[in-house]
PDB file of N, CA, C, O and CB in Angstrom:
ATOM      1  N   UNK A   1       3.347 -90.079  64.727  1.00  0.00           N
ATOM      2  CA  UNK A   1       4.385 -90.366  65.698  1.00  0.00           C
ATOM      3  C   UNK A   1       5.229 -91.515  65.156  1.00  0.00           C
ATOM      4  O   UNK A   1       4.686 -92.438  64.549  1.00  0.00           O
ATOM      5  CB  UNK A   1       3.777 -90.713  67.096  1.00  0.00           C
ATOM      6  N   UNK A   2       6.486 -91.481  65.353  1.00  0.00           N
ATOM      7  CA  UNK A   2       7.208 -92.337  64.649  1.00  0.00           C
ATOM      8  C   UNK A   2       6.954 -93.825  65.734  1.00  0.00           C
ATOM      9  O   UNK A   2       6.843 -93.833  66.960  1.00  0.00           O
ATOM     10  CB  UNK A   2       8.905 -91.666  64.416  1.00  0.00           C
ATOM     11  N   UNK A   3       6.923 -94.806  64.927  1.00  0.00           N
ATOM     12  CA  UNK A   3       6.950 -96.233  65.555  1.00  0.00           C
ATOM     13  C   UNK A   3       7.274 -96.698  66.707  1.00  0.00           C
ATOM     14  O   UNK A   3       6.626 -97.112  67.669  1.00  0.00           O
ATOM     15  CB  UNK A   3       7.578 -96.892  65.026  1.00  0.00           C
ATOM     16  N   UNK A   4       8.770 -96.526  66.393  1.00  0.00           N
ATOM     17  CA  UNK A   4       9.383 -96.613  67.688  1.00  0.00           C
ATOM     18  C   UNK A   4       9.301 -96.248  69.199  1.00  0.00           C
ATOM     19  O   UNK A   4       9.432 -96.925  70.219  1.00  0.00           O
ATOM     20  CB  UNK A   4      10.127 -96.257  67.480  1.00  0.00           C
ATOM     21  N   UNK A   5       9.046 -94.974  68.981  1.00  0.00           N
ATOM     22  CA  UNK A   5       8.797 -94.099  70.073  1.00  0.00           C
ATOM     23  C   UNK A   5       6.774 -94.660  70.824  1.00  0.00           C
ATOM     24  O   UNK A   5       6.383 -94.424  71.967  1.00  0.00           O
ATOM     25  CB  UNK A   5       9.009 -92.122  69.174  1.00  0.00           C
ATOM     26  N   UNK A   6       6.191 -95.168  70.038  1.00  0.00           N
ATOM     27  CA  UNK A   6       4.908 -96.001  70.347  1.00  0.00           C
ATOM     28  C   UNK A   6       5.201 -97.145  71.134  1.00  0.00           C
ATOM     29  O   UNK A   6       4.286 -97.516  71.870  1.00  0.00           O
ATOM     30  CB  UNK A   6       4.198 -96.497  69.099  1.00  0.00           C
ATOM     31  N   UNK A   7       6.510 -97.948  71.161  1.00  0.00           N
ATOM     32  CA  UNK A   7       6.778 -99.059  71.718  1.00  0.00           C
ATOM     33  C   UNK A   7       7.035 -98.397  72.914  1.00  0.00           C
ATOM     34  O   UNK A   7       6.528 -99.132  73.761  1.00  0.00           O
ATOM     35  CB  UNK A   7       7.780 -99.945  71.118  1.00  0.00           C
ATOM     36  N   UNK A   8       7.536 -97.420  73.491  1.00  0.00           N
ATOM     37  CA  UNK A   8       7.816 -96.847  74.714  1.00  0.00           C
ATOM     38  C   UNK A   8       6.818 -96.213  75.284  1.00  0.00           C
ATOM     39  O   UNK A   8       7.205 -96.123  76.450  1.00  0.00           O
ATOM     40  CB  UNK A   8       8.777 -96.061  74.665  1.00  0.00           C
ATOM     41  N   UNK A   9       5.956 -95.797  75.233  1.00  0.00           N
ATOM     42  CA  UNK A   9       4.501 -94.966  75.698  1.00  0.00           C
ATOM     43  C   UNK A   9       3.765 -95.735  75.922  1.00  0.00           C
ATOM     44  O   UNK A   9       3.424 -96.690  75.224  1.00  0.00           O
ATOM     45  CB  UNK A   9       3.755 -94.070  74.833  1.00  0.00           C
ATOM     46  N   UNK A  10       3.310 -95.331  77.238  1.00  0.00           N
ATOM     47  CA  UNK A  10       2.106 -96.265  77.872  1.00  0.00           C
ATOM     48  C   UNK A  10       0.852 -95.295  77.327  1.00  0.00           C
ATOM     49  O   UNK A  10       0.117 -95.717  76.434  1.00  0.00           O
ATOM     50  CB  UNK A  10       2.163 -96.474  79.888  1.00  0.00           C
ATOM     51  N   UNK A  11       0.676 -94.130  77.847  1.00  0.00           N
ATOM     52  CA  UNK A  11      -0.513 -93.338  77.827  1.00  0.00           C
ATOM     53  C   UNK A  11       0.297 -92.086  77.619  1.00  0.00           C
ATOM     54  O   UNK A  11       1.480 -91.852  77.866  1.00  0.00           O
ATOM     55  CB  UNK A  11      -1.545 -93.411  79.169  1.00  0.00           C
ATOM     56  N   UNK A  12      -0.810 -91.228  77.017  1.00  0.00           N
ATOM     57  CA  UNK A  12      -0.369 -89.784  76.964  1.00  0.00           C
ATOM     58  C   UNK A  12      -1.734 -88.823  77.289  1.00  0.00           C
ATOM     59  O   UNK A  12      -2.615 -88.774  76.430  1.00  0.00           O
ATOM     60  CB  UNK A  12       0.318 -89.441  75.363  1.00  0.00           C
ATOM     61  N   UNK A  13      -1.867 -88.131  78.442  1.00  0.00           N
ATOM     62  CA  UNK A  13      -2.540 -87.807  79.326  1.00  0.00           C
ATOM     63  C   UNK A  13      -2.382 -86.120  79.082  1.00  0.00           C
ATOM     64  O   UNK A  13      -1.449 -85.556  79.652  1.00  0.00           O
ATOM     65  CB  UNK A  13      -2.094 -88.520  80.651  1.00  0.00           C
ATOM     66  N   UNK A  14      -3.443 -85.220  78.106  1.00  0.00           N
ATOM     67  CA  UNK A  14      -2.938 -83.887  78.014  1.00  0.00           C
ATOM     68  C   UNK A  14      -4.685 -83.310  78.923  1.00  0.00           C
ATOM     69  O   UNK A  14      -5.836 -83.742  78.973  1.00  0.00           O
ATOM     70  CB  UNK A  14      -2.445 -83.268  75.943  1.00  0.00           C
ATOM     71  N   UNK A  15      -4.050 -82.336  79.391  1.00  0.00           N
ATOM     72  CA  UNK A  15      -5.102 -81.396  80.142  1.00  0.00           C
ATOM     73  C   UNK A  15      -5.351 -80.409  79.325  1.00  0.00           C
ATOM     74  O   UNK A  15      -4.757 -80.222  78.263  1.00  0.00           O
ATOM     75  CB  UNK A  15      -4.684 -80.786  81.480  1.00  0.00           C
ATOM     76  N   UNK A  16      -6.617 -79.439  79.964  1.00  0.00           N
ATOM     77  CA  UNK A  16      -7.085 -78.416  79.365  1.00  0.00           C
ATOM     78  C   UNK A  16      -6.218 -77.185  79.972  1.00  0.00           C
ATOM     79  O   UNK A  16      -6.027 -76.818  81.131  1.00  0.00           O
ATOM     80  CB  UNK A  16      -8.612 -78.364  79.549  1.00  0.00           C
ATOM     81  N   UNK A  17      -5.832 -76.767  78.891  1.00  0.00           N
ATOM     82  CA  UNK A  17      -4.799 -75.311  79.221  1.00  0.00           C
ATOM     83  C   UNK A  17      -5.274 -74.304  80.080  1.00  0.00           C
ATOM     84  O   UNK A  17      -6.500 -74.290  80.192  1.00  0.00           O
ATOM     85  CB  UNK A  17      -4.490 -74.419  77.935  1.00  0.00           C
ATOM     86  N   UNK A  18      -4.683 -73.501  80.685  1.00  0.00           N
ATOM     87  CA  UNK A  18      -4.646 -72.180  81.541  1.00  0.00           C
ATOM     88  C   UNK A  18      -4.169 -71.183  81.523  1.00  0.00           C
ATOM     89  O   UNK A  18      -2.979 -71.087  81.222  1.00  0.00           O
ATOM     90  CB  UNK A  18      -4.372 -72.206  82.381  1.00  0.00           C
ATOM     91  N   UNK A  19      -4.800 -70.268  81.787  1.00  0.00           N
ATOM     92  CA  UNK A  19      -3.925 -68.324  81.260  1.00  0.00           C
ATOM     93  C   UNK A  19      -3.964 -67.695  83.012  1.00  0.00           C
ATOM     94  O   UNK A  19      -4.690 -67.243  83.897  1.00  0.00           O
ATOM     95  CB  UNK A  19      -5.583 -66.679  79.649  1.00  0.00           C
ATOM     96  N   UNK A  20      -2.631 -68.074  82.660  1.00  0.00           N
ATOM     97  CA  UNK A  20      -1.867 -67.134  84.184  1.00  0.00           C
ATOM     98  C   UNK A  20      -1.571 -65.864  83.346  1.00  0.00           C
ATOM     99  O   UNK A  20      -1.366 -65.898  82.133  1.00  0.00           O
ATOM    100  CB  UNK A  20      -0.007 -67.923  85.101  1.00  0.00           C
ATOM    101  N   UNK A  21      -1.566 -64.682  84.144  1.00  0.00           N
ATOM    102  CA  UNK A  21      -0.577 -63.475  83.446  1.00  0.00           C
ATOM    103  C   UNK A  21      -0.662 -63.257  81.961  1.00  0.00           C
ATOM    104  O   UNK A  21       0.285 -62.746  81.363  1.00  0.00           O
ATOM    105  CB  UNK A  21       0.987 -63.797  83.667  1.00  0.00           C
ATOM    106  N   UNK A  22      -1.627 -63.582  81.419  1.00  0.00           N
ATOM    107  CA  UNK A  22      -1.897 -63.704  79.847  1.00  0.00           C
ATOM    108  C   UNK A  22      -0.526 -64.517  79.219  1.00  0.00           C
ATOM    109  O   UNK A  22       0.118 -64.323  78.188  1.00  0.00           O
ATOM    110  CB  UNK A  22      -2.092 -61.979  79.069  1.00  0.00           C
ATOM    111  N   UNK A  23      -0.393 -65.449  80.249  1.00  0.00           N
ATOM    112  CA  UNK A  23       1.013 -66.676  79.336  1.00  0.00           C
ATOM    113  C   UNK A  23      -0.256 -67.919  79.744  1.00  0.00           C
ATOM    114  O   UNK A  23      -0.759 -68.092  80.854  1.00  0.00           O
ATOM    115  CB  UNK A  23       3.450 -67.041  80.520  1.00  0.00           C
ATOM    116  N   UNK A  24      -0.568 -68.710  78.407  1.00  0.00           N
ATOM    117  CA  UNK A  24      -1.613 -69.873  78.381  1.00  0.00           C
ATOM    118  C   UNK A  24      -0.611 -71.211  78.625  1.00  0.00           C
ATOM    119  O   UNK A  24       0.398 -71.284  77.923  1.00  0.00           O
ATOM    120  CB  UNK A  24      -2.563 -69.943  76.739  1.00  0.00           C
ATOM    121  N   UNK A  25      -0.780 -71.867  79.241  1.00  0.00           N
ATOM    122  CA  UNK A  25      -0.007 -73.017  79.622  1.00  0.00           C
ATOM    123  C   UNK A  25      -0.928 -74.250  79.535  1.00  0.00           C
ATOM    124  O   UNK A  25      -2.124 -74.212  79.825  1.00  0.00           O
ATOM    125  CB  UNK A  25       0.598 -72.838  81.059  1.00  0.00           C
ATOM    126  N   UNK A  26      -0.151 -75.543  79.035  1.00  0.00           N
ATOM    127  CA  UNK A  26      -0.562 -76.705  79.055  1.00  0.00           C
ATOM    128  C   UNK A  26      -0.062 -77.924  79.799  1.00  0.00           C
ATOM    129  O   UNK A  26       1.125 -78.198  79.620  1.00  0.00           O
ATOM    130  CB  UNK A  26      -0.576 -76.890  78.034  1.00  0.00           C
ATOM    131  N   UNK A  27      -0.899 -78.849  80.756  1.00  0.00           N
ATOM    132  CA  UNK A  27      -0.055 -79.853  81.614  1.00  0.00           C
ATOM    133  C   UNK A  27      -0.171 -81.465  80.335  1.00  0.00           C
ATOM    134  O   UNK A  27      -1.214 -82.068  80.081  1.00  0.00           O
ATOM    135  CB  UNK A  27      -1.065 -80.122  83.654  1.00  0.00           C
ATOM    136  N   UNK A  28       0.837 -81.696  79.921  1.00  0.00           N
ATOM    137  CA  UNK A  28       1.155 -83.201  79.116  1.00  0.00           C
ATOM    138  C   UNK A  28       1.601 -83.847  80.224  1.00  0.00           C
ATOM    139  O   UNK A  28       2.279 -83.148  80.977  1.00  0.00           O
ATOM    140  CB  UNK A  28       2.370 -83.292  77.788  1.00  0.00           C
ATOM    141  N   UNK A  29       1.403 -85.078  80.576  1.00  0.00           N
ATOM    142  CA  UNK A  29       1.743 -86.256  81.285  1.00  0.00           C
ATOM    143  C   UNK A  29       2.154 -87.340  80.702  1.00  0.00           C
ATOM    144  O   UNK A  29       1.222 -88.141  80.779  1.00  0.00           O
ATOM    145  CB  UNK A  29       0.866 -86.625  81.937  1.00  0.00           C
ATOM    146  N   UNK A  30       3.316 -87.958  79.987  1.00  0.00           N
ATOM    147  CA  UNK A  30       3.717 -89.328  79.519  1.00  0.00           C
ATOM    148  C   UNK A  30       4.214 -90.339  80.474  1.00  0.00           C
ATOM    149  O   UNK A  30       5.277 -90.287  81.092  1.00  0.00           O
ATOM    150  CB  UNK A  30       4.714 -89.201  78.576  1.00  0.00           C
ATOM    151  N   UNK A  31       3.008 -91.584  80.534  1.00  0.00           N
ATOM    152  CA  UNK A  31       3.646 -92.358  81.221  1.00  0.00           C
ATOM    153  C   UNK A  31       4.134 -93.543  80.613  1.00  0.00           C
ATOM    154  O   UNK A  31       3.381 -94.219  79.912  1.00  0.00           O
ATOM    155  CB  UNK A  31       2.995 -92.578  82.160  1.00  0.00           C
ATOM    156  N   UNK A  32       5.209 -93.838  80.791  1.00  0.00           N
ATOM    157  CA  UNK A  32       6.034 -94.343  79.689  1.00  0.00           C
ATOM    158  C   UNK A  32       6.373 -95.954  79.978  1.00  0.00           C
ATOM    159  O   UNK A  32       6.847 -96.164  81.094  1.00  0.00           O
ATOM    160  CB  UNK A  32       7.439 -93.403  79.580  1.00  0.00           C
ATOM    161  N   UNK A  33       6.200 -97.045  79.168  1.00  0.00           N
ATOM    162  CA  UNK A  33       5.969 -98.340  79.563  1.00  0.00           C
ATOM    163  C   UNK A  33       7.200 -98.963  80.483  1.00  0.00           C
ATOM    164  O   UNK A  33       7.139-100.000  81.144  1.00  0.00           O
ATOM    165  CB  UNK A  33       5.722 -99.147  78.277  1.00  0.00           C
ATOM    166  N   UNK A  34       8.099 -98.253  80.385  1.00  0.00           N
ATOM    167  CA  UNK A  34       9.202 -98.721  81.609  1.00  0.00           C
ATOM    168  C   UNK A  34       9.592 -98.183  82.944  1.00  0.00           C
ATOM    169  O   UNK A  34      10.358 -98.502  83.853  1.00  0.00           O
ATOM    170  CB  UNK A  34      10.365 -98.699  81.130  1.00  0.00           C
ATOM    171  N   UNK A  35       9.093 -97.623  82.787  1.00  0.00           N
ATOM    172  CA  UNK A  35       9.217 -96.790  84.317  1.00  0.00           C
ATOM    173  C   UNK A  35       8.124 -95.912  84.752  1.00  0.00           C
ATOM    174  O   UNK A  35       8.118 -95.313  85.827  1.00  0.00           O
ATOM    175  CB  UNK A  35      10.449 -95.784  84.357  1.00  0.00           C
ATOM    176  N   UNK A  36       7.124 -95.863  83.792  1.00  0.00           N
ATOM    177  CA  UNK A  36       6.048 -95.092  84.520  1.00  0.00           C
ATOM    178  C   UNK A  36       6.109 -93.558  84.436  1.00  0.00           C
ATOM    179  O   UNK A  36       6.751 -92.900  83.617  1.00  0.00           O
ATOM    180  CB  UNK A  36       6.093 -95.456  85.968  1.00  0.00           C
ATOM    181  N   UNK A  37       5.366 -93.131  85.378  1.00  0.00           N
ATOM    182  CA  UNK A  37       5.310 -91.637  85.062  1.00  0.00           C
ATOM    183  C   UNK A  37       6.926 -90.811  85.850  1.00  0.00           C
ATOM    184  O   UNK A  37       7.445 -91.032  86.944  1.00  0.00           O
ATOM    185  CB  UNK A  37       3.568 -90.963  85.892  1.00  0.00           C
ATOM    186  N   UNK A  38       7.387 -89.727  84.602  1.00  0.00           N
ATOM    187  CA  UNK A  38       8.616 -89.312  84.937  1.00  0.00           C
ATOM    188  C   UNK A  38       8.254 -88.151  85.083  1.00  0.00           C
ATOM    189  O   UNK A  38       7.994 -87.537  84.049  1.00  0.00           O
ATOM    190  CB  UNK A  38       9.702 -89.528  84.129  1.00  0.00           C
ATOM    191  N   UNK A  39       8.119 -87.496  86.296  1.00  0.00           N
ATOM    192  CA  UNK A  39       7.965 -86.137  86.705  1.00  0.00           C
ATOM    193  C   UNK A  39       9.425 -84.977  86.289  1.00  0.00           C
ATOM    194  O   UNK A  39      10.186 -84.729  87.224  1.00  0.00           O
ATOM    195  CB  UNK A  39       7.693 -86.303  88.423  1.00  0.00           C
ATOM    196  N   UNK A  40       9.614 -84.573  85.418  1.00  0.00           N
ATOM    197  CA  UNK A  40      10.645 -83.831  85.206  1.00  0.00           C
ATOM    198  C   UNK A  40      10.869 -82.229  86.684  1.00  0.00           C
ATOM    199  O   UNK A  40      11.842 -81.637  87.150  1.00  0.00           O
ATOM    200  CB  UNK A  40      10.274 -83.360  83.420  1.00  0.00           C
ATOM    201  N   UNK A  41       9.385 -82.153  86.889  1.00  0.00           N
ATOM    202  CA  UNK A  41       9.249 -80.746  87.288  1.00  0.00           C
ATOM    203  C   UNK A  41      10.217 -80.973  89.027  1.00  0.00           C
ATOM    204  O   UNK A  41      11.145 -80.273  89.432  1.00  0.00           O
ATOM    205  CB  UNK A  41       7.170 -80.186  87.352  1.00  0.00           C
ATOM    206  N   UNK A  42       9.647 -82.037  89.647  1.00  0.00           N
ATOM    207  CA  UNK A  42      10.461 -82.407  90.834  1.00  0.00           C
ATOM    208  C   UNK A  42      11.548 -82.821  90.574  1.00  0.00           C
ATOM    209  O   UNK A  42      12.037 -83.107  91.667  1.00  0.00           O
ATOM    210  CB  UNK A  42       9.994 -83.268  91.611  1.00  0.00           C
ATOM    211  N   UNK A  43      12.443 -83.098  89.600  1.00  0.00           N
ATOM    212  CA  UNK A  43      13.832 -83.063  89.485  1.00  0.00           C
ATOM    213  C   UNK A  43      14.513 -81.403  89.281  1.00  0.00           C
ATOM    214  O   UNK A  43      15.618 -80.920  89.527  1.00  0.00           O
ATOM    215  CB  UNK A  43      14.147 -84.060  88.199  1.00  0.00           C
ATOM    216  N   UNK A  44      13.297 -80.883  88.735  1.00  0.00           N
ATOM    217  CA  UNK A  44      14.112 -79.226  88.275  1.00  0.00           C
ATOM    218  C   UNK A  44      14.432 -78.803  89.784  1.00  0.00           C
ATOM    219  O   UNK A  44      15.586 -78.537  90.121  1.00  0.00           O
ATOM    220  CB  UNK A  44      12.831 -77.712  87.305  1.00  0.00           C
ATOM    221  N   UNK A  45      13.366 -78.752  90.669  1.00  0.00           N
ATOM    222  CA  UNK A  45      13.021 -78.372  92.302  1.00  0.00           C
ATOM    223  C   UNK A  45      14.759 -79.024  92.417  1.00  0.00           C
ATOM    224  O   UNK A  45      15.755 -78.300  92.391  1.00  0.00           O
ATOM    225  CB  UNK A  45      11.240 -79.479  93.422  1.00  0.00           C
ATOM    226  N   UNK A  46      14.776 -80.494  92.541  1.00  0.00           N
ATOM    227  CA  UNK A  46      15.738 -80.905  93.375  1.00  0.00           C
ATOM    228  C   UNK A  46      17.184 -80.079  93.317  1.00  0.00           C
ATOM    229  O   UNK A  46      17.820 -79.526  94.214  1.00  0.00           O
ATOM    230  CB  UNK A  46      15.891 -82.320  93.071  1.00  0.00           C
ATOM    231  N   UNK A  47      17.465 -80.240  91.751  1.00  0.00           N
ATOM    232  CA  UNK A  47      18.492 -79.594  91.007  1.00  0.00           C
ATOM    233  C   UNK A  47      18.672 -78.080  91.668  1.00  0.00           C
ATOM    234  O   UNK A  47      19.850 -77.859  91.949  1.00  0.00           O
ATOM    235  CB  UNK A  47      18.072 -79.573  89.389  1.00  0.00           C
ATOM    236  N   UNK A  48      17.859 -77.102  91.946  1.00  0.00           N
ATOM    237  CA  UNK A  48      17.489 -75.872  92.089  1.00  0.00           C
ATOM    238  C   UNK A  48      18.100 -75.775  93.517  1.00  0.00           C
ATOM    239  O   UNK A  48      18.732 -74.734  93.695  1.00  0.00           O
ATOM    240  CB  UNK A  48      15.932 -75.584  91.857  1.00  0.00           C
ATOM    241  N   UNK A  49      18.047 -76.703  94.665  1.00  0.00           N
ATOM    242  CA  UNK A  49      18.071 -76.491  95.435  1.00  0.00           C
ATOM    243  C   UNK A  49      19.581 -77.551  96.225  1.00  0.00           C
ATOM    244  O   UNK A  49      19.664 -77.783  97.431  1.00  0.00           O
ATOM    245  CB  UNK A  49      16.694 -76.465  95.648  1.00  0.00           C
ATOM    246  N   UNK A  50      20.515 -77.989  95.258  1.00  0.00           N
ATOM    247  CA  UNK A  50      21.701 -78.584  95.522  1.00  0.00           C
ATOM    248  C   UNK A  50      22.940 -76.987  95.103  1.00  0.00           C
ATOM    249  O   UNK A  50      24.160 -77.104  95.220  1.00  0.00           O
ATOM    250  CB  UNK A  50      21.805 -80.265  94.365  1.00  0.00           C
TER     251      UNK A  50
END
């Protein structure tokens, strides 16, 4: 991982994958030293629904 990008990461939090529909999926969590954890998925929701 490049350097830089280490100064910004608090933790990196990966789960054990899952097979919906024979598509295997993985949950990554970065919580990142300035703001904490950034949920992308509840911004897609918000976006989706303006």
């Amino acid at each position: 991982m490049f350097p830089i990008v280490r100064e910004f990461i608090e933790k990196v939090y990966i789960f054990h994958p899952e097979v919906a529909d024979g598509k295997r999926t993985q949950k990554i969590v970065i919580v990142w030293n300035c703001i904490g954890e950034f949920n992308t998925r509840t911004l897609d929701a918000e976006n989706e629904q303006a």
